[in-house]
N, C-alpha and C positions, 0 to 999 in steps of 0.2 A: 120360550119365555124370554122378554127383551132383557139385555144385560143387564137394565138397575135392575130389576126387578127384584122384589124383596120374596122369597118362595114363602110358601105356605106349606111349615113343618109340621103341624097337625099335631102341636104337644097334647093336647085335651084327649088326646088316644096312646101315650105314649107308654103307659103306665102296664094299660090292654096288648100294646104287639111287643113288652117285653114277656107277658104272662106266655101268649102265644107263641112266642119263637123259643120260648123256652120248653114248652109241650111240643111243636111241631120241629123244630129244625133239633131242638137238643134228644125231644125222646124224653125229657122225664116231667115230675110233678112240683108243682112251685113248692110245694112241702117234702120236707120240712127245707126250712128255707136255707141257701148256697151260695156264699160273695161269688165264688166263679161263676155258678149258672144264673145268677141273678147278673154280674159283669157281661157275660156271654149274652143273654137275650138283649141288656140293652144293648151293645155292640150291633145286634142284628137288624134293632130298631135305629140306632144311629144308620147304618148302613143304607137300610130303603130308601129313605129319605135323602141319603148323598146320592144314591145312584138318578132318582129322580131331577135331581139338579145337575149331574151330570151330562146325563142324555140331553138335556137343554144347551149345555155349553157345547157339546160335539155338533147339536143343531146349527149350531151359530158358527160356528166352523165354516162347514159344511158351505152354507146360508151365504157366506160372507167370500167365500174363497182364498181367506187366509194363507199368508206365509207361516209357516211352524216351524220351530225349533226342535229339533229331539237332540237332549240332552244324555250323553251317553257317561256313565260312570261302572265302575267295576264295586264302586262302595257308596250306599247311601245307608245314612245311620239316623231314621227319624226318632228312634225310640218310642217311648207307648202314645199308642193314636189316641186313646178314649179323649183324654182331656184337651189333647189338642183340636180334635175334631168338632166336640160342644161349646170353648172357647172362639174359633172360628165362625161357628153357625152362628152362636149367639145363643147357644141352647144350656147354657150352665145354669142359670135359675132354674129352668123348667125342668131340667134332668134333677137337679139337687131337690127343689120338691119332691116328685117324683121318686127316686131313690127313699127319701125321710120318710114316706105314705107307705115303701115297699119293706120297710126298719133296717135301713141301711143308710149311712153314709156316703155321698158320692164321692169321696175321696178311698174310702174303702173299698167300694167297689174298683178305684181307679186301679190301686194297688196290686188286684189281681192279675196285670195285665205283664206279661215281658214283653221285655225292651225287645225288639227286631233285631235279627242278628243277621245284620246285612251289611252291615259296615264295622270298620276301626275307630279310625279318630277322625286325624280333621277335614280330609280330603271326602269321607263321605259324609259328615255332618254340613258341610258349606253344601252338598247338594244336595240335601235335604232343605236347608233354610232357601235355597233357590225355586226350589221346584215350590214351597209356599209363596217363596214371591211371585214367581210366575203367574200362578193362581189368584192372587191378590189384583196384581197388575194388570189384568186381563192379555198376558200375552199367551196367545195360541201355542201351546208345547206339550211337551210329553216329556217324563225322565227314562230311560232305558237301565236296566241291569239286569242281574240274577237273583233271583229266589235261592237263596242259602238254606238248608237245611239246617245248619250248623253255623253258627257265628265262629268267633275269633277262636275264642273259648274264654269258659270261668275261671274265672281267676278267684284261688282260695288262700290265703296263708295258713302255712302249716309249720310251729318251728320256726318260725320268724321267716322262711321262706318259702317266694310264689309257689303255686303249683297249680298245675292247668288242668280242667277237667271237660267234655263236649258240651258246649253250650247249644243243645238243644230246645230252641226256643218257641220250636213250633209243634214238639211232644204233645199238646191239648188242641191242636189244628191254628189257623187262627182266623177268628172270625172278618179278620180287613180284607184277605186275599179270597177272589174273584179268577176263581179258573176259566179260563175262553180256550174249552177243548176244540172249537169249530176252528181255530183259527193254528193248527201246528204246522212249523215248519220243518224240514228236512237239514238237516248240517252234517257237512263231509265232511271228514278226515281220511291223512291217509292216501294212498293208492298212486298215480303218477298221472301227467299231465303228458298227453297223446297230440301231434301235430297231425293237420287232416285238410285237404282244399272243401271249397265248397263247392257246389256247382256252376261259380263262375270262374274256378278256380283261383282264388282268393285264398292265400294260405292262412286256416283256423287252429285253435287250440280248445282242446274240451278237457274237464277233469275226469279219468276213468278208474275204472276199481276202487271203487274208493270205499271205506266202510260210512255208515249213517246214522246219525244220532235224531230221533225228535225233539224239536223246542215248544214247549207249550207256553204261550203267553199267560201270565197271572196280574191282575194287575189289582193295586191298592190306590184309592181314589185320594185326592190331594184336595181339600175344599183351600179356598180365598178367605180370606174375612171379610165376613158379614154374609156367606154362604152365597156370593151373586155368581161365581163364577168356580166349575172342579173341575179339575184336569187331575190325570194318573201316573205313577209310575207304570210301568210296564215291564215285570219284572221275568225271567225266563227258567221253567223248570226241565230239566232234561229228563226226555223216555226214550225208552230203548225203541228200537225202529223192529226188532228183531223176537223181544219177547222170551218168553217159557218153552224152552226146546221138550215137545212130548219126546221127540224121539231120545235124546239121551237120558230123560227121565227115566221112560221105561226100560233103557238099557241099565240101569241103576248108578249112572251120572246124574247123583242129585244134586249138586254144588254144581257140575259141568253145565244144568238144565237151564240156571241163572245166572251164570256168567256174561253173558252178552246184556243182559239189563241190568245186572250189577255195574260192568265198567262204563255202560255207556252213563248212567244214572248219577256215577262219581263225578259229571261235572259241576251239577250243582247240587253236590254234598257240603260242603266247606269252602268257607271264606278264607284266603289265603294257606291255601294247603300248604306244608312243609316243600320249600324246594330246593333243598339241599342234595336228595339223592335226584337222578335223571328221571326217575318215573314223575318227583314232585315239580321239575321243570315241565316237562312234557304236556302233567295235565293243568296249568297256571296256563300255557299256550293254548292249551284245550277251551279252556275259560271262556278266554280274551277273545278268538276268534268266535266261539259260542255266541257269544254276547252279540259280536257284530254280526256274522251273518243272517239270524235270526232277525234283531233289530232292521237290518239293510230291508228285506223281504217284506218285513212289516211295511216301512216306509216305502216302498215300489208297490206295493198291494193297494196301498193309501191312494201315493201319487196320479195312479194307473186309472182310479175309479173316474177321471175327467178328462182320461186321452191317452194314447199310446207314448207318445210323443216324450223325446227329453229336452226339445226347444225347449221348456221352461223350469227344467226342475229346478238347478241353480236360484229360481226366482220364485219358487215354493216352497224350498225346502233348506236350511239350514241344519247341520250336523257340528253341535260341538262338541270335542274330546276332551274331557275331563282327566286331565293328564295322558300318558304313552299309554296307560293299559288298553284302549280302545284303537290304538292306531294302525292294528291291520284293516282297519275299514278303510284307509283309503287303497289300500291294493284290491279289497275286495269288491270295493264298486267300481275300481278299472275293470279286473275280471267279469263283472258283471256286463258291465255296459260295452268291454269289448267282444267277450267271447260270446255271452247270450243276445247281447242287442245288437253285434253286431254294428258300433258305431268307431269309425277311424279313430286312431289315437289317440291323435291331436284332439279332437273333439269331445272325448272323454276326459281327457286328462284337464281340461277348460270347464268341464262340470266341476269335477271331483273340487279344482280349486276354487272354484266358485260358494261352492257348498261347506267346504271343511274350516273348520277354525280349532284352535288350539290352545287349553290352560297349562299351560308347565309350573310345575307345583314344588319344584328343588332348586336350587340354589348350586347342589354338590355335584360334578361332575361323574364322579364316581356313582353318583345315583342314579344317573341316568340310565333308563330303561335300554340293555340290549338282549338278544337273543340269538343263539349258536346258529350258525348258518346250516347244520348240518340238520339241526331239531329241528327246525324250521322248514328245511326242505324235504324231510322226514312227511311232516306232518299237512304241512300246506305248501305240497309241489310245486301248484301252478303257481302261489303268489311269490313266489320265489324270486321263480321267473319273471313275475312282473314287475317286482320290485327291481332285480337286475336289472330290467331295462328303465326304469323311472331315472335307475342310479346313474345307468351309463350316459340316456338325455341331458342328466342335471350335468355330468362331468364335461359335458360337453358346453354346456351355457356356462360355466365357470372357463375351462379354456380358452372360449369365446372372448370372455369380460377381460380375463390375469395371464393372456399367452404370457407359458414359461414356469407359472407359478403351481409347481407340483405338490409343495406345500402345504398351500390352502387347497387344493384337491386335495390331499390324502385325509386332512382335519373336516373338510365339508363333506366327504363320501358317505354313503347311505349304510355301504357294505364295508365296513373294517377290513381290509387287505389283513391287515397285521394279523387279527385276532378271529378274522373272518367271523365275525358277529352282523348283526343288521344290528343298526344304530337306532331305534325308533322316534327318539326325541327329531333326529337327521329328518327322515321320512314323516315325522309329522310336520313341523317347520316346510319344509318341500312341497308339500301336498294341501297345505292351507293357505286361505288369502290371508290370516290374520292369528298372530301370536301372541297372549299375554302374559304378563306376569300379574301378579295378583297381592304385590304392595310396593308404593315407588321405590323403595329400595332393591326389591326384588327384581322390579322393570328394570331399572338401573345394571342390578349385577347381570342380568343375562343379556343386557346390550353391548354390557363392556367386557365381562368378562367371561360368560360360559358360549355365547354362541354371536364372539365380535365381529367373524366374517359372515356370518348368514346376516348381522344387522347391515352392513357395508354391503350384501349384494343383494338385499332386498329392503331398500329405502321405504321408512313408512312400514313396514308390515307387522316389525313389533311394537306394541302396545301393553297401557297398565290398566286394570281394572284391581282397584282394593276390595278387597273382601269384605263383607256385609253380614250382618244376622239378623235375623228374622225378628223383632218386636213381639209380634204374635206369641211366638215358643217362649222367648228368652227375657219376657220382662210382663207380660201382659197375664201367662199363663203361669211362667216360673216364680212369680214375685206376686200374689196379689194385695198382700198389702200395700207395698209399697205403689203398684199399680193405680189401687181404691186412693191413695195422696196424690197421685199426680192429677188423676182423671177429675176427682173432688177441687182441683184447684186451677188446670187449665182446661178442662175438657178431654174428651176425647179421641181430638181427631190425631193426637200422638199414635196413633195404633197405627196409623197408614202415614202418618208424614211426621217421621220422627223429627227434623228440623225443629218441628214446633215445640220441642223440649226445650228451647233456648228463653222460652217466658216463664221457665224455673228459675232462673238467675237471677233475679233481683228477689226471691223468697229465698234466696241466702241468708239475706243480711234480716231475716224478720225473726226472733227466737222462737216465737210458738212454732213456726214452719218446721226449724232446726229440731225443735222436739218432737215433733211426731215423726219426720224423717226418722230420729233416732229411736221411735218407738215401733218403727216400721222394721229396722233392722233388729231392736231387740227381738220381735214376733217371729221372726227368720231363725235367729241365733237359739230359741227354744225348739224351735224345730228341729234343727239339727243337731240338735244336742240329743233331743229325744231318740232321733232317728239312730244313730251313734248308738245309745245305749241298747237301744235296739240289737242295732247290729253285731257289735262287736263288744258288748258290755261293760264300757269305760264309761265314765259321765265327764261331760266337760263342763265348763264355769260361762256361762252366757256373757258372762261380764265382761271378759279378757278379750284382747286384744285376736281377733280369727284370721290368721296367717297360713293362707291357703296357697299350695302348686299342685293344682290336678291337671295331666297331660300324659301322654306316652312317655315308659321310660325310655330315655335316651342320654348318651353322655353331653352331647351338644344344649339339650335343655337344661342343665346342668343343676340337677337334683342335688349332686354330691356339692355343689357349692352352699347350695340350701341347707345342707345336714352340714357343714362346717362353719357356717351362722347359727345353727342351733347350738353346736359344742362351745362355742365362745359365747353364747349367751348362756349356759349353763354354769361354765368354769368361773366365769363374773358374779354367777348369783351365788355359787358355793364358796367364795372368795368375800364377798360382800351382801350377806343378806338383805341389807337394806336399800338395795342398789334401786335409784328412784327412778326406776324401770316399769311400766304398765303391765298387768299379767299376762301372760301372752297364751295361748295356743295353737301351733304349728302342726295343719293339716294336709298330710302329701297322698296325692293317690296317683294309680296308673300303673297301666299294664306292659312288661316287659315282653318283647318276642321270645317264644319258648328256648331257640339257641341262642341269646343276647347275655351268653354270661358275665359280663361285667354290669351289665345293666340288671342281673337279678341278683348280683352280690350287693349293687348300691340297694336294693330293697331290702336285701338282710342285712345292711347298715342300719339303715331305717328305722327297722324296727327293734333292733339292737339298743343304737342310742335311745326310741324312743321307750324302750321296757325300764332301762338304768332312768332316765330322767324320772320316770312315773313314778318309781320305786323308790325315788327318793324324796323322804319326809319332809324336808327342806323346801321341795319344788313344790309343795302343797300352795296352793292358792297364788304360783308365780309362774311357774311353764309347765305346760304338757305339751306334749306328742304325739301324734299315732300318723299310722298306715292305715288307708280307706282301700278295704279292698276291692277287687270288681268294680271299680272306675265306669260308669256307663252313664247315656243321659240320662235315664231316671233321676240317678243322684247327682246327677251334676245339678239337675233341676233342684233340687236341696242344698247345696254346697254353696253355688254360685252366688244366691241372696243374701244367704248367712257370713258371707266373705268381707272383713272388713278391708284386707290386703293383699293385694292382685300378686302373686311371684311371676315376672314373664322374663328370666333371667337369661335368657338363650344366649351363647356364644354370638356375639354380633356380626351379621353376614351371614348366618347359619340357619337363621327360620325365615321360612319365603312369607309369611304373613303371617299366621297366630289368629281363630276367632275366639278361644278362651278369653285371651286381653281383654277382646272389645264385648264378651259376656261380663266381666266382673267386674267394668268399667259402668258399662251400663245399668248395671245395679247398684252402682253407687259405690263400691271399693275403689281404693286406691293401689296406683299402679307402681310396683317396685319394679325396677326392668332396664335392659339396656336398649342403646339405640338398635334397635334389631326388629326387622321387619314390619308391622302393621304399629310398633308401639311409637315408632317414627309420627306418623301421623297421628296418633292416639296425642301423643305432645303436643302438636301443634295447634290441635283442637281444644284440648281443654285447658292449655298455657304449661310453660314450665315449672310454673310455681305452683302444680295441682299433681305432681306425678315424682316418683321418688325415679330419675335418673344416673347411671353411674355404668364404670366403669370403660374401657376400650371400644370405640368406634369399631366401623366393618374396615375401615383402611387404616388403622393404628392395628388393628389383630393383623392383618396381612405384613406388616411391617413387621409386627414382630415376630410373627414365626418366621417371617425370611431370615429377619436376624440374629433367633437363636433367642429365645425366652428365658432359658436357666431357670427352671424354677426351684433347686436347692438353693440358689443364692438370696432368691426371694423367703424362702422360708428361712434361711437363717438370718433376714434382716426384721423378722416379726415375730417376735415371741409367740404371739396368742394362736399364730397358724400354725407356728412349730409344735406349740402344746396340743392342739388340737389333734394333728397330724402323729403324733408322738400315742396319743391315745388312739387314735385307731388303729394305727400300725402294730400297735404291741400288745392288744387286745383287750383292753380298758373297759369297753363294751360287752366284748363274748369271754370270759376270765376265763373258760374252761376250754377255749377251741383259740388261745392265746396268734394265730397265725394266720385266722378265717376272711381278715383284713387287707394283710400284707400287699395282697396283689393290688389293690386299690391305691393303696402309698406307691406300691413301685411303679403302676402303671402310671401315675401322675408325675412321679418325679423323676422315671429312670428314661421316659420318652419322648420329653419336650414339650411335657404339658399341652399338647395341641387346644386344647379346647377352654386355655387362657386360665383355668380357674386359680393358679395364684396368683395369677396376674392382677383380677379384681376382685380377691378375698377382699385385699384393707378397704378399695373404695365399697364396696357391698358391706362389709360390716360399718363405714361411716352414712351410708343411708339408710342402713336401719337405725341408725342411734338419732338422724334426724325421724326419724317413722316415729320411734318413742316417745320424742318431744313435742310431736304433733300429738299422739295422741290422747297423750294426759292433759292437753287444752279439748274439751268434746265438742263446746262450740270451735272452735278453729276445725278441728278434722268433719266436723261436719258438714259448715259451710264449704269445706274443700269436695266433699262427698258429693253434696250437690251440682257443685261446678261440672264434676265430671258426668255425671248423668246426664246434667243438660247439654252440655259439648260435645255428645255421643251422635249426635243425628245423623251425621256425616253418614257411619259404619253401619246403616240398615242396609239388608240384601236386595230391598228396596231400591234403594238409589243402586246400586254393580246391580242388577239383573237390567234397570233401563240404560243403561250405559250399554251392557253385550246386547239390548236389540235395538237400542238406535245405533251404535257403532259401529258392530261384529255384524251382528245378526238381519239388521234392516228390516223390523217387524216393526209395525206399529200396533200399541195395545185395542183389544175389542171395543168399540165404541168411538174410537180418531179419526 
């Protein structure tokens, strides 16, 4: 099929291969009728039809002898396909007939769908919105990961606090994933790496005794919009190599009998396993290298079908690491190409950099990905070994460049002397042509400050690509009111060339425009309200002012600064009922790490203060509060439209980009936030007079923790933080567990406040109080609403995916 080509999805039968796939693939009877199995057959009918446009674009591959990218990540987080998939195709009318004819709703049936429990937060949501640009863009690629049995986990509140339960997501199978049993691979672990000549006496290295896991490819198809062009994740489930032992069964070792396909099976069980105790490091190693070998195999299998030869891989094949989780693949394709292909060092090590590129996705030193040298030699002998030697070459091209400078050696080394860890951010940086960060501030701080001599001994190789979001997911599907206004007024080539959102900007200044904007978000704000009472049984007031921070808890995103703008907006309206204040509702959601106990005592703050607010008859029709629980995309798809007020308050210098911002931007909220990461340029796109900015730069917070913060001094120069402080310390909130708090005051005050938040309590409380005065003008906060949706084009994943393959990557898209 040539790439415009427009497919032929055959709806006039769609209604027929949902009845069908429901008697054939599911086994049962369209009666009495079932949102799942009626969900499940269309799903299966969605399905045919991508696969048949798929096989068309693998054609064209093929056809064309394509450079491809394989995109490697340890987290992709698409959440539910259905809607996305019939969005893309262009198949939403026809399924929504369809569905109405079958006495269902296609929203209902959407709803039966869970979210894929294959990623976290942002690191696998940004590779999700990539891998649709990809598809969009017509660039040749593929995503790489694991097939999770088990997501993060469920997050319930119980007693005002989290508690985590197996987010088992794929308990009903699921109909997106496409098992390719023809296609398993073998993965070592284990055993020791054996020195051996060959027979020209050439001295070899081979891995031996080793134990063997299988990797079975699964993969879930990614369509483009407008269905021209699907590409797949390739996602990897592990089987045991080894199977059902008869013989200790019948010795009556029944637990002994599945042992070897129980442990082999635990690597892709769960997404980020516990790795606190050694076994949960061990198998996080297991993972990672999982991923790569497998992945590596695939792409030699690929490479191989047009020549033995590695003259050209370099020039077919592109590998990017989606952060250090993926970064034993470059020891693994030395391995590969030395020991199995047998090509000189030097010669391999010329591919590997040829091919590899790099996202570093922190900012924190301390976050940087390392690993014990001893686990690691444990587990993956030989690359040990090959990593030693990459380390020793590199120490030797720095002595080279700084005779003398033992310094910048021990800070550049691969292998930690001190702590004897492998460095892997080290070894990624090393091993790639090309390193970025992923918003210019971010590029910024790891030029100058996390990796200033890697930027000094290798001129030019790091680089910024900002981060992007997908239009498609996050305003075309997420939003479709507000969508049906844009599309109704400039068209809709906004889907693929978001820039063209900037001929919204003079429908500012026109009131009827400004009122159906604002009846766009009223449509939203019922939604989510419903949804809410749905969930969690509160009802909120559509009317008020929707002040949202949904994100991972964490202290650096600084939630507790958000719940201490709640308190001084409560203390003011109990003080002042008539205070001419707009009503507000303040929505937090996000999932803490199960041992992140300060981060799951800020959530039983949370919901602390927000139980006492509720409860009181005063705050009727002027604030509320809740905790959303189980933070996931689904509901973000809900949250995000309904948003009239972005919180992106991060410690400044602390978040390496942020795409929540550039979602609730793009819907038209306004940004509260500091200079910090992506919201940098969020600024300068939509003006400063369209975003509520404040507090401490990334080099005023540096400054000031060199120079000692004192944050009691600050508290006793502000009453309203001292009172506030005063009430959660002393248990104002939880009356009967008066002490539940404490640790939250002391850890703020007795430590140096590292994460600034007295710092900029007073400016954060004086830019909500301009937020209030904007908002009680509706035309002012409107026309400002507008401004920022249209100045969003920038932030499509769109434009960052053609950036990494004209820049990084050196693709050009299917049809150039």
């Amino acid at each position: 099929m040539p790439a415009d080509a427009t497919p032929d999805l055959h709806l006039e039968s769609l209604g027929d291969d949902i009845r069908r796939h429901i008697l054939s693939n599911l086994g049962n009877d369209i009666y009495p009728p079932d949102p799942f199995r009626y969900f499940t057959g269309l799903a299966y009918a969605i399905r045919d039809r991508l696969i048949r446009m798929w096989l068309a674009t693998q054609a064209t591959y093929y056809d064309t002898m394509s450079k491809r990218v394989y995109y490697l990540s340890m987290e992709f987080l698409p959440g539910r396909f259905l809607m996305n998939y019939v969005t893309n195709m262009g198949l939403e009318d026809g399924c929504r007939k369809t569905a109405e004819a079958l006495g269902y709703r296609l929203e209902d049936l959407a709803e039966e769908e869970r979210d894929a429990g294959l990623g976290n937060g942002g690191l696998g949501r940004l590779a999700s919105c990539y891998m649709d640009s990809i598809a969009t863009m017509r660039i040749p690629g593929y995503g790489y990961g694991i097939l999770y049995d088990y997501g993060l986990f469920h997050q319930t509140i119980v007693g005002g606090w989290q508690e985590e339960r197996a987010d088992n997501w794929r308990r009903h199978g699921s109909p997106w994933v496409i098992d390719r049993v023809e296609h398993l691979y073998e993965v070592r672990f284990n055993g020791k790496s054996e020195a051996y000549h060959d027979d020209k006496g050439n001295l070899r290295y081979r891995w031996v005794d080793a134990d063997t896991v299988m990797a079975m490819p699964c993969d879930i198809l990614i369509p483009g919009h407008d269905g021209k062009h699907v590409t797949n994740m390739r996602l990897w489930a592990a089987a045991s190599s080894q199977g059902f032992s008869l013989r200790d069964f019948n010795q009556g070792d029944f637990v002994g009998a599945m042992q070897a396909k129980i442990l082999s099976e635990n690597i892709s069980k769960v997404l980020y396993p516990n790795d606190e105790p050694v076994a949960g490091k061990e198998l996080r190693l297991k993972q990672q290298y999982f991923l790569v070998a497998a992945t590596l195999r695939d792409i030699l299998r690929r490479h191989k079908k047009s020549g033995p030869s590695f003259d050209a891989f370099a020039d077919q094949v592109a590998i990017q690491l989606n952060d250090t989780h993926p970064t034993i693949a470059v020891a693994e394709l030395m391995r590969i190409l030395v020991d199995e292909e047998f090509l000189p060092w030097e010669e391999a090590w010329d591919i590997c950099r040829r091919t590899f590129a790099y996202t570093n996705h922190t900012v924190l030193p301390e976050a940087l990905e390392t690993w014990p040298l001893d686990l690691m030699g444990r587990v993956l002998p030989r690359h040990v070994e090959i990593i030693a030697e990459i380390d020793r070459r590199f120490q030797e091209e720095i002595r080279a460049k700084y005779p003398g400078d033992e310094g910048k050696i021990w800070r550049m080394a691969i292998i930690d002397r001190g702590s004897s860890r492998v460095r892997m951010a080290n070894l990624a940086i090393v091993g790639s042509h090309a390193v970025n960060g992923v918003a210019k501030l971010h590029s910024d701080i790891l030029r100058e400050k996390v990796f200033p001599d890697f930027d000094a001994f290798y001129p030019g190789k790091f680089t910024n690509v900002t981060n992007g979001i997908t239009p498609r997911r996050w305003l075309l599907q997420a939003n479709p009111a507000l969508s049906r206004l844009i599309t109704d007024r400039i068209g809709p080539d906004w889907v693929t060339e978001l820039t063209r959102l900037t001929e919204l900007i003079p429908l500012a200044e026109d009131p009827d425009f400004r009122k159906a904007w604002r009846d766009a978000k009223r449509e939203n704000k019922k939604r989510l309200a419903r949804y809410v009472l749905r969930k969690i049984g509160l009802g909120i007031n559509p009317g008020s002012l929707f002040d949202v921070q949904v994100k991972r808890m964490h202290e650096y995103k600084r939630q507790l600064l958000n719940v201490l703008h709640a308190v001084t907006l409560y203390n003011r309206l109990r003080r002042d009922p008539s205070l001419p204040v707009p009503p507000r509702t303040i929505l937090i959601g996000g999932k803490a790490a199960p041992g992140y106990f300060m981060a799951k005592r800020i959530i039983r703050l949370i919901t602390a203060v927000a139980e006492t607010i509720n409860a009181d008859n005063a705050m009727k029709g002027r604030l509320r509060m809740l905790f959303l629980p189980n933070y996931c995309v689904s509901q973000a798809e809900k949250v995000i439209p309904a948003a009239d007020l972005s919180q992106q308050i991060s410690t400044a210098g602390m978040e390496a980009s942020g795409t929540g911002n550039m979602k609730f931007a793009l819907n038209g909220a306004l940004t509260i936030g500091t200079l910090d990461g992506a919201n940098i340029e969020i600024m300068q796109e939509v003006g400063a007079d369209n975003i509520f900015i404040f507090g401490l730069t990334a080099p005023e917070v540096e400054a000031a923790r060199a120079g000692g913060l004192d944050p009691r001094r600050r508290v006793a120069d502000d009453p309203e933080l001292a009172e506030a402080l005063d009430m959660i310390g002393r248990g104002y909130f939880v009356p009967n567990e008066p002490d539940l708090f404490a640790p939250i005051v002391d850890n703020l005050l007795g430590h140096g406040d590292y994460y600034c938040i007295t710092a900029d309590y007073r400016p954060c409380i004086e830019a909500q109080d301009r937020v209030n005065a904007l908002y009680l003008d509706p035309e002012a906060w409107t026309r400002t609403s507008i401004l920022n949706t249209a100045n969003m084009g920038y932030f499509s994943s769109d434009r960052a995916v053609m950036e990494y393959a004209r820049n990084i990557w050196r693709i050009a898209p299917l049809g150039e």
